[in-house]
N, C-alpha and C positions, 0 to 999 in steps of 0.2 A: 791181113786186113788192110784196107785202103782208108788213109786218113778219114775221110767222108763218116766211114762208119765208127773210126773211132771218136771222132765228135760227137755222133748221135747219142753214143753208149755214155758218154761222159753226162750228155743234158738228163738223161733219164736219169741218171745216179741221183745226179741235183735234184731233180722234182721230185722222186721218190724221197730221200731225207731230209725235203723241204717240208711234204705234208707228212711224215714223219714227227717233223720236229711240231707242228702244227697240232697233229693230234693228243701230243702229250702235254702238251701246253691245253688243249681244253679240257683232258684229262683231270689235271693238275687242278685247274681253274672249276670243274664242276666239284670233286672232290672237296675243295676249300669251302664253296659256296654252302653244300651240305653240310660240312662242319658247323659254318655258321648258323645254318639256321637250326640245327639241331641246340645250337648254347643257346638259354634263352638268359637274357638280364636280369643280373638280381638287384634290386635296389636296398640301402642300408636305413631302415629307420628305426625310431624309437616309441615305444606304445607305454601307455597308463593304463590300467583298467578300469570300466567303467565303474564308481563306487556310493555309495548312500552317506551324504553328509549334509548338515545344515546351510542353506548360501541365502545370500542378502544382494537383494540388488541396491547398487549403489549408482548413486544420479550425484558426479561431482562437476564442480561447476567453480568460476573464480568470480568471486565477490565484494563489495566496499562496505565499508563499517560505518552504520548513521545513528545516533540518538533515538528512541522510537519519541521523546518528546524534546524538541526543539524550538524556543523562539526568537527571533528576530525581535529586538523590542525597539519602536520607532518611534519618538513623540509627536504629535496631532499639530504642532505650535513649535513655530521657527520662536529660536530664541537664545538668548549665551546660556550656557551652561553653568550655573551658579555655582554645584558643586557635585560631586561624586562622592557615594559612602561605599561603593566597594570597589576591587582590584580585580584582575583577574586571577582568576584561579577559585577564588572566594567562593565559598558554598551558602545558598541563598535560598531564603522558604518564598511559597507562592505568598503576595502584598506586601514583601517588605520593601523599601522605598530604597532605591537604587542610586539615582539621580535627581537633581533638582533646578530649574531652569528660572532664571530673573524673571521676578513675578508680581513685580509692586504695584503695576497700572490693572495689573486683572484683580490683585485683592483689592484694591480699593472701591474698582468696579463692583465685585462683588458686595462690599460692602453699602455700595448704592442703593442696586437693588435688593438688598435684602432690608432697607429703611422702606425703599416704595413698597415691597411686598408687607411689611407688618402695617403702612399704613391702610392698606387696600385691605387689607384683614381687619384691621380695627373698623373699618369703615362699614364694611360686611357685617361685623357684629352689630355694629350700632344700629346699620338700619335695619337687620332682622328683630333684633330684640326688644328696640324702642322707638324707632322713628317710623315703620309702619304700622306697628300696634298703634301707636298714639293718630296716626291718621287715621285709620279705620275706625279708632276710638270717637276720635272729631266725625266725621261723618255719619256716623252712626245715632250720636247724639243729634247731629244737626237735621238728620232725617227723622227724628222723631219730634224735633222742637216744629218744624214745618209740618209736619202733620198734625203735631194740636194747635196750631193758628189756624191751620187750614179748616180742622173742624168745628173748632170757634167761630171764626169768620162762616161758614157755612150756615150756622145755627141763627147767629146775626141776620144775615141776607132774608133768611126764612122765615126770621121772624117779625121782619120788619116788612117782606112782601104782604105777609097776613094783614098785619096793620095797615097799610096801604091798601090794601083790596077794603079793608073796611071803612077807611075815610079818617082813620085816626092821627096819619102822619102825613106831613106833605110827600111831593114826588122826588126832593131833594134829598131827603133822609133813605131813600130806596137807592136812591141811585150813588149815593157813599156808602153804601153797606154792600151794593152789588161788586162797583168799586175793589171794596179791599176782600172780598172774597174773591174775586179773580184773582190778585196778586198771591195770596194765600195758597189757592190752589195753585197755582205755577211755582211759587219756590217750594211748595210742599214735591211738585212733581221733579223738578230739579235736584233737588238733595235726595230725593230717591235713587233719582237715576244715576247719580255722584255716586250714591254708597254698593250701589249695585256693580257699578265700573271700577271702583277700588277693590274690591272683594272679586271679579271676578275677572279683572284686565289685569288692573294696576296694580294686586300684587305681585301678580307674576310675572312681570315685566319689568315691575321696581326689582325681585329675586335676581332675575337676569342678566340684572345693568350692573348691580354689584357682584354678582358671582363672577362676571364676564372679566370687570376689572379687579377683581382677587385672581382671577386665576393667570390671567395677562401679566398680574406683578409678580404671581410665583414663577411663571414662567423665563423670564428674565432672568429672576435671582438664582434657579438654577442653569440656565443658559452660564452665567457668570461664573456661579461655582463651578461647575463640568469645564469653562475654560483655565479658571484654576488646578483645577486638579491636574489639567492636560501637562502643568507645569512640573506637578513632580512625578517621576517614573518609578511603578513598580513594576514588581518581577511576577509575569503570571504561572508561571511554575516553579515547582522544586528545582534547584538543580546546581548547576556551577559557571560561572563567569567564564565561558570561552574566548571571549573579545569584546574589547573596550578603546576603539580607533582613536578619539577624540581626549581633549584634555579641558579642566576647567579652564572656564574664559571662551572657549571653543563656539563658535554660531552652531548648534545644534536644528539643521533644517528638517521639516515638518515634510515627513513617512520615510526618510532615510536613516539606515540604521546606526544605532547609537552603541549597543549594549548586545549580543545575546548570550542567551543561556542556557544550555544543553542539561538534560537529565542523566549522566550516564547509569545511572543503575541500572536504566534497561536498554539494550543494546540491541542492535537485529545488524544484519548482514541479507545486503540485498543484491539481487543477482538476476540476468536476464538467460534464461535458457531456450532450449527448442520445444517443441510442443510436444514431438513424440515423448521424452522425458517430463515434463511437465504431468501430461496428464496419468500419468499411476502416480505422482504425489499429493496426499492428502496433508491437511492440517492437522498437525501432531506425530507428526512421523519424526522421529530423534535425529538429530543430524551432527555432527562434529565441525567445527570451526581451528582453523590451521594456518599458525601464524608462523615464521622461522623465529623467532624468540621466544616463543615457549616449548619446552619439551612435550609437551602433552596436548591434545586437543583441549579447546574448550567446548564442555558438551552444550544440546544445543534441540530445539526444536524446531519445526515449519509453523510458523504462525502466518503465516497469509501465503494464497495461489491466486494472482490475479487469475478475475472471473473474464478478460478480453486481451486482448492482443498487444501487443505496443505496435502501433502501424510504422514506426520507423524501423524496424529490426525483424518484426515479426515474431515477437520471443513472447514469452512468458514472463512477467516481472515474480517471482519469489522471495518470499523473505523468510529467513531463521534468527529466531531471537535466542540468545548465548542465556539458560539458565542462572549460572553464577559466573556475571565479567567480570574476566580476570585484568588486574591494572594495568598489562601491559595492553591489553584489545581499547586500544583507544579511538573516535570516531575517525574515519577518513583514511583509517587502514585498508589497505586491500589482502584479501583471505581466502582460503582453498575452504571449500566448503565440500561435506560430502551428506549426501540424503538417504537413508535407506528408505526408499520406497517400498518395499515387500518382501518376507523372509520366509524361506521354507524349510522348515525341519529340518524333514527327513525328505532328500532329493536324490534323485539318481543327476551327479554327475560326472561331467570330464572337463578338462582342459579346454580353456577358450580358443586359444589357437588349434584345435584338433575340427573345430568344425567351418565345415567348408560352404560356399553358395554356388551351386550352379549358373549357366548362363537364363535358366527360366526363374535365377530366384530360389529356387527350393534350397535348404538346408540340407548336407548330406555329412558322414564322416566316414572313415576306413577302417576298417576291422582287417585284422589276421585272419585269416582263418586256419583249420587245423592243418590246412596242405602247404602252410606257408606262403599264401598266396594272398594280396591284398582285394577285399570283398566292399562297392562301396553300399552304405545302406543310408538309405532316403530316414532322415529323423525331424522329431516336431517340438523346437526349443523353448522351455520356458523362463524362468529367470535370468537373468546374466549381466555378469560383471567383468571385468578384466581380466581375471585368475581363474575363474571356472562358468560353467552354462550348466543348465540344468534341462535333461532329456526328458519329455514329458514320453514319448514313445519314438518306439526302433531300435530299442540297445537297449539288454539286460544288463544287471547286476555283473562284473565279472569281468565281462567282454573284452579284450584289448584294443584300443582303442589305440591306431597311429597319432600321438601327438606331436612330431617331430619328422621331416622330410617327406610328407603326404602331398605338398602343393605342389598342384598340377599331374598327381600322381595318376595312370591310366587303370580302370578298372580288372582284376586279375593279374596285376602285374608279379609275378613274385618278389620278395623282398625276403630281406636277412634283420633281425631284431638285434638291436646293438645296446647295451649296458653302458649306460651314462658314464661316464669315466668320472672316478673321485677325484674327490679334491684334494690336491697335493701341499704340503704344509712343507715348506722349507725353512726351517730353525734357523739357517746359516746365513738364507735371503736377507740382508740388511741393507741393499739399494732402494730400497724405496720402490720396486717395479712393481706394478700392476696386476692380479691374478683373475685378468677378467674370464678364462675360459671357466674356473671354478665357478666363478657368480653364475655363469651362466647354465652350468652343469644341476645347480642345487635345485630352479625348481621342477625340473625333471625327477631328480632326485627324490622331491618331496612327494611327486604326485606317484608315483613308482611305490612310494610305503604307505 
């Protein structure tokens, strides 16, 4: 063979053990990929079954501690502070006298007009009872003394014309009888007319003049008194001396506060929430109040839902008033409150974390099914609170329900159910370390039995 051809034989060697080596490689390579898709992924979760138990929805919220009665009490009249009769702390009934403020120019005031008012009253008496009587008495008389002049003198006149017609009398004796029957008639007309304007002007007008100033001088005297009184401070409710800024001798100025006084017996905790919770709360729904210094709630009802907005927040203002406060709930604490809005028996549920929202919104959760494969199912939630939801439909009684490694899980995926791991008690552990994987084990644990 001549070199030539043994180079040729040599490249064909090469290319044939090149796609040689080529085709076992995608041999190799399809073979693999088949494997793979033959394994499908198991994923590892953990399920509760769906079960029938009593749930409460609860609406908690954090809230401040106020008096439901509270007053600022301010005096009406700048003035020193003459003297204090209580402390703070002091427990005080509604009108007992608090405070008392230098007062010597107002009683004496008062005692002014309360001279003018009894004289405007005496006055009043006097001329109801006897000085109009006695006028109408006078005119009444005097209207009758001018009416028998008047018809005296008349009879005169008349009888003395007669004579004169007959030639008995002269013309002089006519005309002095004519005379004094004129005047006659006219004061007779005059005291008439007197007695008719007392009786039907003048007394009521005399009533007027003295009621107008009786009642001018009562009004005064109590102007006076009511400034007096302005001097010494009571307490308008029951309650207890929370604050007492000022000391005697102190300018106590006139609507700035002096004194107030809180009721604590009755206590509310008020609180601003959203409105979706808001509205399934009614008035009288039981609520618990939750301080860190008492072991125990203090139980508790909804006594007011405002009926409008707060326009700065957009909330709902609520209040829960504490049945029996306890000493330590004192005003102006802040406290975890919780509200059961609405309780159903007998509920079908599960675990709050087991229910999921699709991207449209819908509620859905994950079932096993018997092929061990995870099933999702569209369901339609009622109640719910932190710990559990309640299925109104889509999941029987039973059902295992993925509560644990379901998020984001893809429909039919298979999965493997895994047993909560117990909680491990180490007698020996006396470091002080942590056993948070236990905490977090138990309440899987719970909803599992």
């Amino acid at each position: 063979m001549t070199s030539t051809t043994i180079t040729t034989l040599a490249s064909r060697c090469k290319a044939a053990a090149f796609f040689t080596a080529i085709a076992v490689i995608l041999r190799i390579a399809t073979g693999c990929s088949k494997d793979e898709k033959e394994k499908e992924p198991v994923v590892s979760v953990q399920t509760t079954p769906a079960r029938r138990a009593p749930i409460s929805q609860v609406i908690s919220a954090e809230a401040v501690v106020y008096p439901l009665e509270q007053a600022t009490v301010a005096p009406k009249i700048s003035s020193t502070i003459k003297k204090f009769y209580v402390q703070r702390s002091a427990r005080v009934k509604k009108g007992q006298l608090l405070a008392e403020l230098e007062n010597k120019d107002l009683s004496a005031a008062a005692e002014s007009t309360k001279g003018d008012f009894e004289q405007a009253d005496a006055n009043y008496v006097t001329t109801v009872d006897a000085s109009l009587p006695q006028q109408i008495q006078k005119a009444q008389l005097d209207a009758v003394a001018a009416k028998s002049n008047f018809e005296a003198q008349q009879k005169v006149y008349e009888s003395r014309k007669e004579l004169f017609q007959q030639g008995a009398i002269p013309r002089k004796d006519l005309d002095s009888a004519e005379v004094a029957f004129l005047q006659a008639r006219s004061q007779n007309e005059q005291a008439q007319k007197q007695l008719a304007d007392l009786q039907r002007v003048g007394k009521e007008q005399t009533l007027k003049s003295v009621q107008g100033s009786r009642a001018s001088a009562e009004g005064r005297m109590r102007g006076a008194e009511a400034l007096l009184s302005y001097s010494r401070i009571a307490s308008p409710i029951d309650g207890v001396v929370t604050d007492r800024p000022l000391f005697e001798g102190d300018l106590a100025t006139a609507n700035q506060p002096l004194l107030t006084v809180m009721n604590t017996s009755r206590l509310i905790a008020k609180a601003h929430i959203a409105q979706s919770e808001a509205a399934v709360l009614k008035v009288g729904n039981p609520a618990e109040l939750k301080i860190p210094a008492l072991e125990g709630p203090v139980k508790g009802r909804v006594s007011l839902v405002s009926p409008a907005l707060d326009p700065g927040s957009t909330t709902i203002e609520v209040w829960v008033e504490a049945s029996k406060p306890d000493p330590a709930l004192k005003p102006g604490m802040t406290v975890q409150l919780s509200m059961t809005a609405k309780t159903v028996k007998d509920a079908l549920v599960v675990p709050t974390p087991a229910i999921y929202k699709n991207p449209e919104g819908t509620d859905y959760v994950l079932l096993v099914g018997s092929d061990g494969h995870a099933r999702l199912k569209t369901v339609q939630v009622g109640v719910r609170n932190a710990e559990f939801t309640q299925i109104v439909s889509g999941v029987a009684a039973g059902d295992p329900v993925i509560s644990s490694g379901g998020y984001g899980l893809p429909d039919n995926t298979q999965v493997k159910i895994e047993t909560p791991a117990p909680v491990e008690k180490d007698s020996d552990n006396k470091s002080g370390k942590s056993e948070k994987p236990a905490a977090a084990a138990k309440p899987a644990a719970k909803d599992k039995d």
